[in-house]
N, C-alpha and C positions, 0 to 999 in steps of 0.2 A: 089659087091657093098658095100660101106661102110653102119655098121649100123645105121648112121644118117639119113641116108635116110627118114625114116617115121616120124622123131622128127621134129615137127613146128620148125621152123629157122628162124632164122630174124636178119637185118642188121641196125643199130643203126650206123644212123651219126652224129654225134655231132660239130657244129663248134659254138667256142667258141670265144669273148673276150679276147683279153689277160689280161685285168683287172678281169675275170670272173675265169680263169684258178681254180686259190685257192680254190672257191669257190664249183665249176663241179667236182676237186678232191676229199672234202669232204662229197659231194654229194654222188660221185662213193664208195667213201671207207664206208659208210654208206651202199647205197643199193646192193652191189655186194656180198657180204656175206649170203646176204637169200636167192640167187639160187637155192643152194642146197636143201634147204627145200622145192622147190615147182618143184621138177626133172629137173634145168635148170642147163646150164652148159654154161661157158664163153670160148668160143671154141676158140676166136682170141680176142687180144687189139689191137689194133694199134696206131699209134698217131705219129703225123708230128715232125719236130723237133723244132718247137717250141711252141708246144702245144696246139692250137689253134683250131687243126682238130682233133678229136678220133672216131674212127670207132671199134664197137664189133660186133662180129659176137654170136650169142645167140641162144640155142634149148633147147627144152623142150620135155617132155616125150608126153605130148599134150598140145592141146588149152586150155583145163581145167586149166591146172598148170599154162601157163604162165597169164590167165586171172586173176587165184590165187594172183600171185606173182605181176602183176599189183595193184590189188586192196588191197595189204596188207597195213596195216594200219603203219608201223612200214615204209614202202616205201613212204608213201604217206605222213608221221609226217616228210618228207624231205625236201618236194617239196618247200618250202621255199628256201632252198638251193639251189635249182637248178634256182628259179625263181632269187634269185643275181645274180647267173653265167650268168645271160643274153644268155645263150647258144639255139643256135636253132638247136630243133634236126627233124630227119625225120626216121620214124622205115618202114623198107619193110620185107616185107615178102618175104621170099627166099626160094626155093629148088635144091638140091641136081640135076647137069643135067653129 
């Protein structure tokens, strides 16, 4: 079995505007970089071809980290960004079958 297995996992879909796109980018390129500091790792991107749709697949060492990494302040001084991109997202929780 892979060691992901016991790492909280979760599936981030994002579907976007395409007026919004620029906006969900800067966004991503802003909060995707503090991962690492709260044990989380961007284990897949995906994204349609024309941008609209992004899908990440996301783990963390646990629920502690990722709740961390939710509530950081530095992630959250974004939310403005994401609130232009018009983007509506939906996060599941996923495991390992």
């Amino acid at each position: 079995m892979s060691h992901q297995t016991n790492r909280p996992m979760f599936v981030l879909i994002a579907r976007i505007p395409k007026e919004g796109v620029a906006d969900f980018r800067a966004y991503e390129d802003a909060v995707l970089p503090l991962l690492p500091e709260f044990n989380g790792r961007l284990e897949r991107r995906l994204r349609n071809s024309d941008d609209t749709v992004e899908v990440h697949i996301v783990s963390f060492a646990s629920d502690v980290d990722f709740q961390n990494y939710r509530n950081d302040p530095r992630r959250m001084a974004q939310a403005e960004l994401l609130g232009k991109s018009s983007a509506k997202l939906e996060l599941l929780p996923m495991a390992d079958v």
